[in-house]
C-alpha positions in Angstrom: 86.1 5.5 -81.4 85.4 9.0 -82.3 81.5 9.2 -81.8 82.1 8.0 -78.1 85.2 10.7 -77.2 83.1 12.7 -74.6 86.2 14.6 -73.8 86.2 16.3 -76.9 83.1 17.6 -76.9 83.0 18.6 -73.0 87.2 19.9 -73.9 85.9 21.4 -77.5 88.3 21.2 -79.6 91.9 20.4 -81.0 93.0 21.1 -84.5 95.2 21.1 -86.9 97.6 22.1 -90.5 100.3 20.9 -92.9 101.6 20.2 -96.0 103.9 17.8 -97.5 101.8 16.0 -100.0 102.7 12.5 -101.8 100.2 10.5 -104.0 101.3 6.6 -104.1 99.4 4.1 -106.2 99.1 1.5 -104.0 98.5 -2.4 -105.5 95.8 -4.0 -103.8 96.5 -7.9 -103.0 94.7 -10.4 -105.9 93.8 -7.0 -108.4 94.8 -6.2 -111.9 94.6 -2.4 -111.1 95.9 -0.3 -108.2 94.2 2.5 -105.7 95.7 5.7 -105.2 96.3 6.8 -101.7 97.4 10.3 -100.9 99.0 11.4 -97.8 97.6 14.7 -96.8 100.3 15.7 -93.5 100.7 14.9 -90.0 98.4 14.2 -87.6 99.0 14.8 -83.7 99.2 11.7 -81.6 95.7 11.2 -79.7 94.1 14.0 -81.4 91.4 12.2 -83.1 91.9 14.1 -86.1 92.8 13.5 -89.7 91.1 13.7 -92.9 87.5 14.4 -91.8 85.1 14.9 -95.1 85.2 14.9 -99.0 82.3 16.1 -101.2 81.8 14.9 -104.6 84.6 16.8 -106.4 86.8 14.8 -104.1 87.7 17.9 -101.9 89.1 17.0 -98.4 89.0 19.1 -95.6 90.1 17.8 -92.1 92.9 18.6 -89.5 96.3 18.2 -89.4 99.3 19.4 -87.7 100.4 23.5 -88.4 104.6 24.9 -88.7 103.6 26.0 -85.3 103.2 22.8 -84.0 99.5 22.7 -83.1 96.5 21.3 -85.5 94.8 23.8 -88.1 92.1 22.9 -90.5 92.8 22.5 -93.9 91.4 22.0 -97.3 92.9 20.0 -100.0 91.8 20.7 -103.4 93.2 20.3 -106.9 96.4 18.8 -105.4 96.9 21.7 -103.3 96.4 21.8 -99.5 95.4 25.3 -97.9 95.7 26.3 -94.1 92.1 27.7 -93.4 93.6 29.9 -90.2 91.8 30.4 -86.8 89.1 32.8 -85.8 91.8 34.4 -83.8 93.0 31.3 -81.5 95.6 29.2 -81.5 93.6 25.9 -83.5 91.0 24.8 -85.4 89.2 21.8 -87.1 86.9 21.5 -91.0 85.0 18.8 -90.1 82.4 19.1 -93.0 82.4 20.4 -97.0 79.6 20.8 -99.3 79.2 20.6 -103.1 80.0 24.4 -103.5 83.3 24.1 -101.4 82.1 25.6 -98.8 83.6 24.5 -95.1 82.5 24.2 -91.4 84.0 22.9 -88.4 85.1 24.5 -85.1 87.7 27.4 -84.6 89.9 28.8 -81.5 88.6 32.9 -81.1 90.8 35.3 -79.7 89.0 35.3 -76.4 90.3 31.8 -75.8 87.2 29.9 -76.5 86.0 28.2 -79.7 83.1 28.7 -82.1 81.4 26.8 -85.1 83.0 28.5 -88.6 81.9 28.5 -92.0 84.4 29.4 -94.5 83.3 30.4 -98.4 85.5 32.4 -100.7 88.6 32.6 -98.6 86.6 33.8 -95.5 86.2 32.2 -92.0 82.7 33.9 -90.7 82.3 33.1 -86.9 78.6 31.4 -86.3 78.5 32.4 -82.6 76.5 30.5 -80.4 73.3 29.9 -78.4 74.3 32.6 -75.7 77.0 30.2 -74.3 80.8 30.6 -75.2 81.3 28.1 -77.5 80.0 25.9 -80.3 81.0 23.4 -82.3 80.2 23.1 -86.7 80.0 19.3 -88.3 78.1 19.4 -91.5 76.9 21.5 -94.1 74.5 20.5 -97.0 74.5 22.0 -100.3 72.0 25.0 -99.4 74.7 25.9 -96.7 72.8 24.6 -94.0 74.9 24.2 -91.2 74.7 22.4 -88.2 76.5 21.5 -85.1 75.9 21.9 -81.4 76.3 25.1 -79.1 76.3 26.0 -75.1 73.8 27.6 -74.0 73.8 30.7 -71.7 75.5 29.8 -68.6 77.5 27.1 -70.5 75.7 24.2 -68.3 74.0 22.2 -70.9 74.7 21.9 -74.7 72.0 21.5 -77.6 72.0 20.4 -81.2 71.7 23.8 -83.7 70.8 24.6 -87.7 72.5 27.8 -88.6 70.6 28.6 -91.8 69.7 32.2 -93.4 72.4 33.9 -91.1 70.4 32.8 -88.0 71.7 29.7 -85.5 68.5 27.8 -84.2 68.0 25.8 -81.4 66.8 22.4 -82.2 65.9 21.4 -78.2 67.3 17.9 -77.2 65.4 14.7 -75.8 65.9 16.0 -72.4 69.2 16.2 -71.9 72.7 17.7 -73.6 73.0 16.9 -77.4 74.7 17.6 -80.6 73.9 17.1 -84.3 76.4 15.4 -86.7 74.8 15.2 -89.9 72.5 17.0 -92.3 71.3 16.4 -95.8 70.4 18.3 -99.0 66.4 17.5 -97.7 67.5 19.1 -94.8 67.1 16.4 -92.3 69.5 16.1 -89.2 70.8 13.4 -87.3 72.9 13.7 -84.1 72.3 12.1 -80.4 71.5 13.3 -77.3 70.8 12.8 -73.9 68.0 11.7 -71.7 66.4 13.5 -68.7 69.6 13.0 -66.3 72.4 13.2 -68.9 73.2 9.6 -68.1 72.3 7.5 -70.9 72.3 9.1 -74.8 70.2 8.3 -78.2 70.8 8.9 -81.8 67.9 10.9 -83.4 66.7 12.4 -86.4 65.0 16.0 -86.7 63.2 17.0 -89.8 60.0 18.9 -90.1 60.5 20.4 -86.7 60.3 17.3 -84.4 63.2 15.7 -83.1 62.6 11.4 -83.3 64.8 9.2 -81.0 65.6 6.1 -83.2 66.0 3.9 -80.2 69.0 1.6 -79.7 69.9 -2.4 -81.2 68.3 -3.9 -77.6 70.7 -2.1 -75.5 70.6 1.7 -73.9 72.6 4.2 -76.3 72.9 4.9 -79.4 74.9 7.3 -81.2 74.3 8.9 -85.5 76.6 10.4 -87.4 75.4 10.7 -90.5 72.6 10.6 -93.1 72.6 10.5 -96.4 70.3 12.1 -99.9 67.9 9.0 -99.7 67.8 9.2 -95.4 69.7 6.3 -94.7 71.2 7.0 -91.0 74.6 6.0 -90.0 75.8 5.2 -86.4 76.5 3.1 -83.7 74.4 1.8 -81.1 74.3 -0.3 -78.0 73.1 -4.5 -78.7 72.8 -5.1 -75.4 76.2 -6.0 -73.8 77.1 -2.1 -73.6 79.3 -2.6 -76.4 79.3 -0.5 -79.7 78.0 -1.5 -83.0 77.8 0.0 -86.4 74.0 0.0 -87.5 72.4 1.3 -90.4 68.9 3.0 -89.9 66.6 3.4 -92.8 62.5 3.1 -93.2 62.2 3.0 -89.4 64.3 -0.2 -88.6 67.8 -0.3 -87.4 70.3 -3.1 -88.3 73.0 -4.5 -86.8 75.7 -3.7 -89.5 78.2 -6.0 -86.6 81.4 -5.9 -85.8 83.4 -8.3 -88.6 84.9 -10.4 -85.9 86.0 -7.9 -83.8 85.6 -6.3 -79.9 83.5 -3.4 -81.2 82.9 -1.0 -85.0 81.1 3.0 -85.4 80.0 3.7 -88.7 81.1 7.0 -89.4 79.4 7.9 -92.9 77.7 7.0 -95.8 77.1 7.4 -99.7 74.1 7.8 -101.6 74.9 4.6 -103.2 74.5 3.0 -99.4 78.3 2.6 -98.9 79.5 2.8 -95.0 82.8 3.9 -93.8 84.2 4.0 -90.1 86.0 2.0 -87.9 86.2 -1.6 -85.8 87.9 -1.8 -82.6 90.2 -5.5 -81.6 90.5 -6.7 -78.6 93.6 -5.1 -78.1 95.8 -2.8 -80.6 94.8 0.1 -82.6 91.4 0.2 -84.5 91.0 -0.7 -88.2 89.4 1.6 -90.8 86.4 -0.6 -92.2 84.1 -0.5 -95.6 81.0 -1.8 -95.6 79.6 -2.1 -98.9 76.6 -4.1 -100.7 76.7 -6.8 -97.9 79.9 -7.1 -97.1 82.6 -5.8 -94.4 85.7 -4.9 -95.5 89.0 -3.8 -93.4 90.6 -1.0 -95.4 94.3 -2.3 -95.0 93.3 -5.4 -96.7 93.0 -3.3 -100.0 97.0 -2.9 -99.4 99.9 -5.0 -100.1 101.8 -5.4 -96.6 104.6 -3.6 -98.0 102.9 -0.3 -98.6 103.7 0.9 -95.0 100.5 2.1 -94.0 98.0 0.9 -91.6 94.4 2.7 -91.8 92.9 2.8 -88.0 89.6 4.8 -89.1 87.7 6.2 -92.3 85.6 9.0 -91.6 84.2 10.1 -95.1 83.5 8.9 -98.2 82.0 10.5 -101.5 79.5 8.9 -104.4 82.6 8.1 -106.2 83.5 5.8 -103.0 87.2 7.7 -102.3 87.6 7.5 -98.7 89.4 10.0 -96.4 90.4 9.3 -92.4 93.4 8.9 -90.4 96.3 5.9 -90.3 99.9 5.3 -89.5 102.5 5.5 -92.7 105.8 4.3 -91.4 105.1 4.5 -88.1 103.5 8.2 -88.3 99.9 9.4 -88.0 98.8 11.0 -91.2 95.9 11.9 -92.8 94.8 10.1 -96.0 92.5 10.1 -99.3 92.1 6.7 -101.3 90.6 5.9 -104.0 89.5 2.1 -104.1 90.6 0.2 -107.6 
């Protein structure tokens, strides 16, 4: 599951480009109407890439595989899908876009390393860091807050940041290496990060300059992704048998959003009408994108007929008009996705 790939935050970064676009209404099984799902390119095999975020005017940005071969970020908007380039590296990932189209995610630099990006008007501006070599960018809200995490000088430990006014900020940790994922148009940020020891981690939430550890489902980690307009916090979290579970945090409690009969689920992001998207994980096999929504779980590739030829493994975004963007196999190939429910 993505929230739990340590390797890519210790490795930093893959990423991603490309462009063969096809829109197929897809009929979903016991429905009068059909949902639309559009394949948005290729996506490298164990990159843990894809379609990444979508703001309300149902803009996609995300990472998918370049002509050269190696993963760019792109953005796909008004049926066309643009390369966003590199900061002078070889790769580069949009993991986040905001209601003005503005982009941030994590770029390849010409000195070999990689640094946080926002890109506005056809412009990729580096962020820099927090006096390390690299850092990473994973959301933006709609006042071009940015946040992300960065190495600090000496590149032995990592922190969360807020890049905000031109300035990149240092949001401290819980004791340990951490990272935020999410920020909102109140301008509260969620994330994890480490205890004293780097050895176990928590999900928190900063906002008026004091960084809250939300605690775990009765186990020892816990990990948020994101949070939404009304400060409902998405994640998973440890229930006690060092497995992972979706929760959902809001007013100060965190439920158990389970696992709908499977091995293990991450919730990945949510609406401000409270709808959840991310992924479960079988006992064996690849994972399944889910939705969770008023209640009720719902595995993605039971919205499609088995003759459509995909086979959605994770959802990673969805907008207030509940289309959903992530990664799955069509015809036996990764590729990226956008549907949009019936």
């Amino acid at each position: 599951m993505r929230g739990q790939q340590t390797r890519f935050i210790l490795t930093m970064f893959t990423v991603v480009a490309i462009f063969t676009i096809a829109v197929v209404p897809v009929a979903t099984a016991g429905r009068s109407k059909v949902a639309e799902i559009t394949d948005l390119g290729a996506v490298l095999e164990g990159s843990d890439e894809g379609a990444l975020g979508i703001n309300e005017h149902g803009e996609v940005v995300g990472a998918v595989v370049a002509l050269n071969g190696t993963h760019e970020a792109f953005l796909y908007a008004h049926g066309v899908e643009t390369d966003l380039g590199t900061l002078g590296g070889s790769t580069s990932v949009a993991f986040g876009i905001n209601g003005r189209g503005h982009v941030v995610g994590t770029a390849g630099t010409s000195a070999g390393g990689a640094h946080a990006f926002l890109y506005m008007r056809g412009d990729m501006q580096d962020l820099g860091t927090l006096g390390g070599s690299g850092s990473g960018g994973y959301a933006i809200n709609d006042r071009d807050e940015v946040v992300g995490f960065s190495s600090l000088a000496g590149d032995q430990e990592f922190h969360p940041f807020l890049y905000a006014n031109g300035h990149m900020t240092d949001l401290g940790s819980l004791g340990g290496n951490g990272m935020a994922r999410g920020i909102n148009n109140r301008g509260q940020i969620v994330g994890f990060s480490f205890q004293p020891g780097n050895q176990n981690y928590r999900a928190f939430v900063y906002q008026n300059g004091i960084m809250s550890d939300l605690g775990t489902l009765g186990g020892i980690f816990s990990w948020a992704n994101a949070i939404n307009n009304r400060g409902k916090i998405v994640g998973y979290a440890d229930p006690g048998n060092g497995t992972a579970h979706a929760f959902l945090y809001s007013n100060g409690s965190m439920t158990d959003l389970g696992t709908f009969g499977f091995a293990a689920s991450t919730a990945h992001a949510i609406n401000d009408l409270g709808q959840v998207v991310g992924t479960v994980q079988p006992l064996s096999g690849n994972t399944l994108a889910f939705l969770f929504d008023r209640g009720e779980g719902i595995v993605l590739n039971s919205l499609l007929p088995a003759d459509s030829g995909w086979s959605l493994i994770d959802a990673f975004g969805i907008n207030n008009s509940g289309v959903i963007v992530g990664v799955g196999y069509h015809n036996g190939a990764l590729r990226a996705y956008s549907l949009t429910p019936p």
